[in-house]
CHARMM internal coordinates of N, CA and C (Angstrom, degrees):
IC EDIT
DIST 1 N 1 CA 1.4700
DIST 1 CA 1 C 1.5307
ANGL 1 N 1 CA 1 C 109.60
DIST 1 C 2 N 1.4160
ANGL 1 CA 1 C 2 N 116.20
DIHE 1 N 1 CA 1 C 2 N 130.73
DIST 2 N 2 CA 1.3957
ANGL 1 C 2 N 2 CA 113.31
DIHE 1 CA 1 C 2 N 2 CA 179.67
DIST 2 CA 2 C 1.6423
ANGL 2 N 2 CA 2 C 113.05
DIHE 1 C 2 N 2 CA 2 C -102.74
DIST 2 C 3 N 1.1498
ANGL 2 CA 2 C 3 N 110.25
DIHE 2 N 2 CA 2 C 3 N 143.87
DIST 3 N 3 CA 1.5965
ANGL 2 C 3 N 3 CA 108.16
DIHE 2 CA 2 C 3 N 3 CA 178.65
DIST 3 CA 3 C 1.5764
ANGL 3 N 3 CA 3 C 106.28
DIHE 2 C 3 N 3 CA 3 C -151.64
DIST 3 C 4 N 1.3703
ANGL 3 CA 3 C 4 N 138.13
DIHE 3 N 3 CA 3 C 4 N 116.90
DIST 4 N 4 CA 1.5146
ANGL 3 C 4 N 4 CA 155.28
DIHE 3 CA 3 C 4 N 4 CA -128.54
DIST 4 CA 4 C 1.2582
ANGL 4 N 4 CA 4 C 97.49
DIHE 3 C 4 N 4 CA 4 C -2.19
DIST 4 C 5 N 1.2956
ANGL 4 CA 4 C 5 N 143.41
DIHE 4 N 4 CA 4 C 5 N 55.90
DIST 5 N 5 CA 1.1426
ANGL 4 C 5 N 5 CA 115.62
DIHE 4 CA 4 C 5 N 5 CA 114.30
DIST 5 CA 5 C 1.9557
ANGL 5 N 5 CA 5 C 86.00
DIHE 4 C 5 N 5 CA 5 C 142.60
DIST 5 C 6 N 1.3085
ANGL 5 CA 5 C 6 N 101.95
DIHE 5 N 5 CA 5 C 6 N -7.70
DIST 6 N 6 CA 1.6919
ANGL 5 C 6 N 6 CA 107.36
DIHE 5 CA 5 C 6 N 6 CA 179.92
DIST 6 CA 6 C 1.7142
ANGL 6 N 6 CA 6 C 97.29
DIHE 5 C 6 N 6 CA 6 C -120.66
DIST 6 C 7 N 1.7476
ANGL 6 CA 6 C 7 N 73.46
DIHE 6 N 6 CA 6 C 7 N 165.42
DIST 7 N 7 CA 1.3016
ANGL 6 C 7 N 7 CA 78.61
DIHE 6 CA 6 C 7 N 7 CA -173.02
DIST 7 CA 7 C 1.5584
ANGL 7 N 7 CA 7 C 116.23
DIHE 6 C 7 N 7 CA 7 C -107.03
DIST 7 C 8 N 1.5786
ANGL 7 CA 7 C 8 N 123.98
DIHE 7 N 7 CA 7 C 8 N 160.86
DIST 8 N 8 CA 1.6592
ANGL 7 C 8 N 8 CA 107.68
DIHE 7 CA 7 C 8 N 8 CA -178.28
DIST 8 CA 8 C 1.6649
ANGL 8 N 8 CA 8 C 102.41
DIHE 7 C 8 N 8 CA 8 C -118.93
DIST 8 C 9 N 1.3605
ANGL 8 CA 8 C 9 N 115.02
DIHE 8 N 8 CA 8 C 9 N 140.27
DIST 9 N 9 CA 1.3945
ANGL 8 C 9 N 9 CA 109.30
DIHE 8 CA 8 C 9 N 9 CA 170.35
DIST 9 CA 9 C 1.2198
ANGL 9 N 9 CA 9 C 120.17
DIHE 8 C 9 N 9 CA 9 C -102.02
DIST 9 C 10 N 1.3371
ANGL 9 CA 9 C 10 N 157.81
DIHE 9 N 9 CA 9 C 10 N -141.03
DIST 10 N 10 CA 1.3900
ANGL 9 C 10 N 10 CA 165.61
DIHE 9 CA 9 C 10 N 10 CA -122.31
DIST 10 CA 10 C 1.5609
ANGL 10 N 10 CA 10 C 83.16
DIHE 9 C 10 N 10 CA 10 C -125.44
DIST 10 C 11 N 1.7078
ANGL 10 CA 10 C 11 N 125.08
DIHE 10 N 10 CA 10 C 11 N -47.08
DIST 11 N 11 CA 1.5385
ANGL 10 C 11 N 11 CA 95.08
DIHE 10 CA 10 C 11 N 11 CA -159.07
DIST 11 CA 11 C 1.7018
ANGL 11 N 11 CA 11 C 94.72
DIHE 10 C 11 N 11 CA 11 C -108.36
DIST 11 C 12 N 1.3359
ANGL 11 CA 11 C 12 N 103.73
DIHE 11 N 11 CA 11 C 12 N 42.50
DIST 12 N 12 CA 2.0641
ANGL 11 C 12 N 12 CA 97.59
DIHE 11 CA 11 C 12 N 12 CA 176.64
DIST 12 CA 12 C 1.6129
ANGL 12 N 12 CA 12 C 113.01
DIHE 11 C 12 N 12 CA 12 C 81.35
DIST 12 C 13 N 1.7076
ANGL 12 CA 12 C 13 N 116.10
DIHE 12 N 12 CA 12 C 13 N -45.25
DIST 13 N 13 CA 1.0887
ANGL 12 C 13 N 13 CA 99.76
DIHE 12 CA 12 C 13 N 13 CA -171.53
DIST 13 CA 13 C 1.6411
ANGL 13 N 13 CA 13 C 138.86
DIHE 12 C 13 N 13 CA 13 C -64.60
DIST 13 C 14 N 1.1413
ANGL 13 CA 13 C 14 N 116.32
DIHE 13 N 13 CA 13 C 14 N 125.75
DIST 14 N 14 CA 1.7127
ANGL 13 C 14 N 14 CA 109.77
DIHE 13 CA 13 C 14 N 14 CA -165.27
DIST 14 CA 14 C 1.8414
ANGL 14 N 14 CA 14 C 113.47
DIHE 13 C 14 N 14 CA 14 C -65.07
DIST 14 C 15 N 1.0113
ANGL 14 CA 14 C 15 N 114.39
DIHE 14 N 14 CA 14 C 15 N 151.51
DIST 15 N 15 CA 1.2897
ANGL 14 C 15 N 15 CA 109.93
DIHE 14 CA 14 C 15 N 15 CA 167.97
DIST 15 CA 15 C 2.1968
ANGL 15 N 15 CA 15 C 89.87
DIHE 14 C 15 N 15 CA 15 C -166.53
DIST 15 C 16 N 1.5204
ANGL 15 CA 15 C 16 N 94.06
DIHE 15 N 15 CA 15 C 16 N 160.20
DIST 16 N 16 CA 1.3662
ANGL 15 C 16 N 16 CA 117.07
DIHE 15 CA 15 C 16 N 16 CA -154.72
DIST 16 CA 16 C 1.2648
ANGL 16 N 16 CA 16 C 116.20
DIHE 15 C 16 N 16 CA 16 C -98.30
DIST 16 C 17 N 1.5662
ANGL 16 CA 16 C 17 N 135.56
DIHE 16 N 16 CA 16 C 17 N -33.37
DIST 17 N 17 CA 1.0057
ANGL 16 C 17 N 17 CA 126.46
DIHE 16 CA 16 C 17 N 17 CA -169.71
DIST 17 CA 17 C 1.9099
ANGL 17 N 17 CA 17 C 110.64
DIHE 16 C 17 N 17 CA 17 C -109.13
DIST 17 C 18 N 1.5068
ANGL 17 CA 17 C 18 N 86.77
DIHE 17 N 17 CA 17 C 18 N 155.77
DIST 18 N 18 CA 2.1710
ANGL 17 C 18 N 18 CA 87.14
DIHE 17 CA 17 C 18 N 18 CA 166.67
DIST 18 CA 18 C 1.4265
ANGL 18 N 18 CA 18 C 113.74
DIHE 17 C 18 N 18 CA 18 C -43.85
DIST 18 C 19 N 1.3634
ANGL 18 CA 18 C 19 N 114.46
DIHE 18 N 18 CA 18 C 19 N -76.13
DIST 19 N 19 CA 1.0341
ANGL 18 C 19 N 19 CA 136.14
DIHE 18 CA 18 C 19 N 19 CA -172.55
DIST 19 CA 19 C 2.2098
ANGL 19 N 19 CA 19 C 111.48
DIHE 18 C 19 N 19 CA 19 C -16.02
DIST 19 C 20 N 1.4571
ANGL 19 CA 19 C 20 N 103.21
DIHE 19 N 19 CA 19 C 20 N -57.16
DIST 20 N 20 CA 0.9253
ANGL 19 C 20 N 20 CA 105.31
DIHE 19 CA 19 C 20 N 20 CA -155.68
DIST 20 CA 20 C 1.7212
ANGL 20 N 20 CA 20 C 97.60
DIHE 19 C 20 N 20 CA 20 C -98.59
DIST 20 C 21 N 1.3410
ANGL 20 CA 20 C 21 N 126.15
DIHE 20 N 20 CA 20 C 21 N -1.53
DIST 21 N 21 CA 1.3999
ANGL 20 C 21 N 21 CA 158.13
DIHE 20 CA 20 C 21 N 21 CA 153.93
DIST 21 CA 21 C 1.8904
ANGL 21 N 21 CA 21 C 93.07
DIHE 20 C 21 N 21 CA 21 C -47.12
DIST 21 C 22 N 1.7376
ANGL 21 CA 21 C 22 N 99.46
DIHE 21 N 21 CA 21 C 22 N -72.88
DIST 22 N 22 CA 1.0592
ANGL 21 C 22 N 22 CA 87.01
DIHE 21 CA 21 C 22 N 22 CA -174.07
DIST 22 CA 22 C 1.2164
ANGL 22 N 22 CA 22 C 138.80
DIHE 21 C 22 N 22 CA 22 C -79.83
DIST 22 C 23 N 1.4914
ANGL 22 CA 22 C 23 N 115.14
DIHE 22 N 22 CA 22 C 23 N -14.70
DIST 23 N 23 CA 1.5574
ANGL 22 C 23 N 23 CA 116.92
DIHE 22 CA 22 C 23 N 23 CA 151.05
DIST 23 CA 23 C 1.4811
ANGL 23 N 23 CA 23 C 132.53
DIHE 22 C 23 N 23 CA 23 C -39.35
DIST 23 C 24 N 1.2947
ANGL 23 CA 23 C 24 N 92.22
DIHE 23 N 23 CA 23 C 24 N -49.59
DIST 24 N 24 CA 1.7424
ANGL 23 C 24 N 24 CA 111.07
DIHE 23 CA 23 C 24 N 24 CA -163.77
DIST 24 CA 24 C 2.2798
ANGL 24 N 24 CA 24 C 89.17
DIHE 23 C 24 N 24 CA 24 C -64.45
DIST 24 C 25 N 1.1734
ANGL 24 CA 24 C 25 N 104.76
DIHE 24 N 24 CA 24 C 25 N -65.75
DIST 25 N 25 CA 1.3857
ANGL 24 C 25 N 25 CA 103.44
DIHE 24 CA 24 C 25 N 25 CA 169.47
DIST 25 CA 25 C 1.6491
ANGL 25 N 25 CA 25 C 130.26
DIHE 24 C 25 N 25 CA 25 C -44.96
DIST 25 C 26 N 1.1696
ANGL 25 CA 25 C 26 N 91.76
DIHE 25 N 25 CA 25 C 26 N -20.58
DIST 26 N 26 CA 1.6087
ANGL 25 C 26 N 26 CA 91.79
DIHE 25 CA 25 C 26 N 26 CA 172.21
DIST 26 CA 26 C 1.4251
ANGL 26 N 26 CA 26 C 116.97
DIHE 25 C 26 N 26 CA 26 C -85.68
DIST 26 C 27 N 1.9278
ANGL 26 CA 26 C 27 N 103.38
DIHE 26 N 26 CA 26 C 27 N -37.99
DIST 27 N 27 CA 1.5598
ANGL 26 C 27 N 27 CA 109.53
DIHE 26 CA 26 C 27 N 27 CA 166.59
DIST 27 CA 27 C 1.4285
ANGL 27 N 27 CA 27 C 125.76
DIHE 26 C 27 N 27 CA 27 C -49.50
DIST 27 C 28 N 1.3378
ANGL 27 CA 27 C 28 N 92.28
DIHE 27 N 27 CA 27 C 28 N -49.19
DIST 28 N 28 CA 1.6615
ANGL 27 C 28 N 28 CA 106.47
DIHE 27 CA 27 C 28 N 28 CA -178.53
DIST 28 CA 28 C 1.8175
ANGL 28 N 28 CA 28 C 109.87
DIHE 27 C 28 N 28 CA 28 C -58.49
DIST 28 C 29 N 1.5274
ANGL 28 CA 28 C 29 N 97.99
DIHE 28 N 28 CA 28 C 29 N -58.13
DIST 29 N 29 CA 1.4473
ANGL 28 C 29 N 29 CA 87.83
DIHE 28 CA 28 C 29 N 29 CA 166.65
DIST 29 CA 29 C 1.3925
ANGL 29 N 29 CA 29 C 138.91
DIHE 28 C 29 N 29 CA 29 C -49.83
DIST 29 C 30 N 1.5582
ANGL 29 CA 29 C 30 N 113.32
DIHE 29 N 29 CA 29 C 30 N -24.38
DIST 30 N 30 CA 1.2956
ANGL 29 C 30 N 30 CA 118.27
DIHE 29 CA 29 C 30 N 30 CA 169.01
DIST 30 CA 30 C 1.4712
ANGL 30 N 30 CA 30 C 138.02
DIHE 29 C 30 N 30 CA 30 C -84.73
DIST 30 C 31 N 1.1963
ANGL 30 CA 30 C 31 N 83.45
DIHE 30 N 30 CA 30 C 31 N -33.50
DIST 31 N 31 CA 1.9345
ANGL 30 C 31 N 31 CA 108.23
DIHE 30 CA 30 C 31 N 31 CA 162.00
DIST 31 CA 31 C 1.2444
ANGL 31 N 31 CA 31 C 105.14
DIHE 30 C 31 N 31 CA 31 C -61.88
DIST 31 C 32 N 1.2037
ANGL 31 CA 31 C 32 N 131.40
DIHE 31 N 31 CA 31 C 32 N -43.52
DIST 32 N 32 CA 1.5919
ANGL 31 C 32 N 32 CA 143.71
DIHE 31 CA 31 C 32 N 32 CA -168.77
DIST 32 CA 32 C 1.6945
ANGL 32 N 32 CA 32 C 114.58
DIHE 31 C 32 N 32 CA 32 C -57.71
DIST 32 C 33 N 1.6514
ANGL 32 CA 32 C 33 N 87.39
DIHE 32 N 32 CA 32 C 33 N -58.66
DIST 33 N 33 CA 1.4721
ANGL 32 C 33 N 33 CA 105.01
DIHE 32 CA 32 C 33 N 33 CA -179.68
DIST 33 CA 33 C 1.4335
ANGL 33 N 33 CA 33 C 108.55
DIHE 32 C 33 N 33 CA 33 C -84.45
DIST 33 C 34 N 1.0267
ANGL 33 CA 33 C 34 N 131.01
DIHE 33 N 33 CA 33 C 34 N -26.04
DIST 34 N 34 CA 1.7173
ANGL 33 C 34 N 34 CA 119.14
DIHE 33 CA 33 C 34 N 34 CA 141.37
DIST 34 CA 34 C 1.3629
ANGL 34 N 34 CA 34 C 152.80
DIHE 33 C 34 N 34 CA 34 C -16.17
DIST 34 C 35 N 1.8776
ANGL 34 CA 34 C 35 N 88.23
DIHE 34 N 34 CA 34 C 35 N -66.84
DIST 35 N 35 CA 0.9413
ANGL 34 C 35 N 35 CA 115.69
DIHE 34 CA 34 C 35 N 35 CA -168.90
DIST 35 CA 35 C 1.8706
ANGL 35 N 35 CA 35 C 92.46
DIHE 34 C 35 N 35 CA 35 C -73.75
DIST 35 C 36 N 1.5630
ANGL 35 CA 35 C 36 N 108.07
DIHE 35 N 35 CA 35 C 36 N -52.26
DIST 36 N 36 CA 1.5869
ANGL 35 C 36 N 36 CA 99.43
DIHE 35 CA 35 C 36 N 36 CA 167.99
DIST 36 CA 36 C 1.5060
ANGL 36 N 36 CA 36 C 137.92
DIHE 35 C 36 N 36 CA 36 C -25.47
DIST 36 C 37 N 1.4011
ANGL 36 CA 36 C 37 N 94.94
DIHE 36 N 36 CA 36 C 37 N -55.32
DIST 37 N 37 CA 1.6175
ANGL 36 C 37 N 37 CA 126.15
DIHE 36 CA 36 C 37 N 37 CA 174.90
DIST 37 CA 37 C 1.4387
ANGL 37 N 37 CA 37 C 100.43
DIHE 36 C 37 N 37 CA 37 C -33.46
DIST 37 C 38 N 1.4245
ANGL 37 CA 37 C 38 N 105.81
DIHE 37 N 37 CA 37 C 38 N -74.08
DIST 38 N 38 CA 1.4117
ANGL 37 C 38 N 38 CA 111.56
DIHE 37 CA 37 C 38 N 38 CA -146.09
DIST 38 CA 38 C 1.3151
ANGL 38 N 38 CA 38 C 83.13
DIHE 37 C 38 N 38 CA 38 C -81.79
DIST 38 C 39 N 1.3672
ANGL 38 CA 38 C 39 N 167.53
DIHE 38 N 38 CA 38 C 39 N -71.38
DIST 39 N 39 CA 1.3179
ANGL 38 C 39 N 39 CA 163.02
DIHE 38 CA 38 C 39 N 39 CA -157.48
DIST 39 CA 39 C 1.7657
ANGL 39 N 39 CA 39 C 97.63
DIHE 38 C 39 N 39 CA 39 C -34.71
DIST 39 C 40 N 1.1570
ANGL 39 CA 39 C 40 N 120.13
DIHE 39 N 39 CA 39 C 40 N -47.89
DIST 40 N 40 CA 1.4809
ANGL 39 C 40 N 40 CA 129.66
DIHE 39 CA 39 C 40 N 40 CA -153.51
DIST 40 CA 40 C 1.7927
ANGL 40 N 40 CA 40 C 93.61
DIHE 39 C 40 N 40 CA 40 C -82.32
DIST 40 C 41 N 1.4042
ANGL 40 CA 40 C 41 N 126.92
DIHE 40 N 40 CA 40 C 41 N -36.68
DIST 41 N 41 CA 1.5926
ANGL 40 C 41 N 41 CA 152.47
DIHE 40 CA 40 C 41 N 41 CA 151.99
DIST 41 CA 41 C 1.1212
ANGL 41 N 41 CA 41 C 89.77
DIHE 40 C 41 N 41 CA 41 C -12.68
DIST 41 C 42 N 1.9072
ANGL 41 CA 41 C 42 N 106.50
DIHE 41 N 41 CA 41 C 42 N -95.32
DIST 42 N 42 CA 0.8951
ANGL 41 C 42 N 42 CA 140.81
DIHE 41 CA 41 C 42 N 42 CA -159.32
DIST 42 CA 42 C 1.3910
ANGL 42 N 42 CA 42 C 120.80
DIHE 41 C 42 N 42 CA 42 C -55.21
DIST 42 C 43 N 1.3069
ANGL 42 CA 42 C 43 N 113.85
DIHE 42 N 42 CA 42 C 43 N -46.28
DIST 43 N 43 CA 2.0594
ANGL 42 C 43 N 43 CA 98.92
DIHE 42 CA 42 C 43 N 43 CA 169.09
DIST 43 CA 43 C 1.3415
ANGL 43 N 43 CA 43 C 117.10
DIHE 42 C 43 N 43 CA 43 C -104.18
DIST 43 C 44 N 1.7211
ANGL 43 CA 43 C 44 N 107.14
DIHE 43 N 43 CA 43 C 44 N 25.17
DIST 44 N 44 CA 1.5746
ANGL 43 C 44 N 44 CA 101.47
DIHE 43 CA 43 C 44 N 44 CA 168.17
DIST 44 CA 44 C 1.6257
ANGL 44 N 44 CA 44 C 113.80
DIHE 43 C 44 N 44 CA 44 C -92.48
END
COOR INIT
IC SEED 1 N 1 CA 1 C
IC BUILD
C-alpha cells in the first residue's frame, strides 16, 4: 500500500523500496503458511 510516497506493510511501518517490499511479503507469506502448518499439526 502506498501512502505519500512510502510504503506501509502489515505492521504500519513505512519503508521505500521494492526490493525490501518484496522480502517483507515473502516473510509474511512464509510465516503465514507456517503459522497454518503448525495449527493444522496441532488439532490433527
Amino acid at each position: 500500500m502506498r501512502k505519500n510516497g512510502y510504503f506501509f506493510n502489515v505492521t504500519g511501518i513505512p519503508y521505500k523500496t521494492d526490493l525490501e517490499e518484496q522480502s517483507l511479503l515473502l516473510y509474511y507469506s512464509l510465516f503465514n503458511n507456517s503459522l497454518t502448518l503448525t495449527s493444522c499439526l496441532l488439532l490433527s
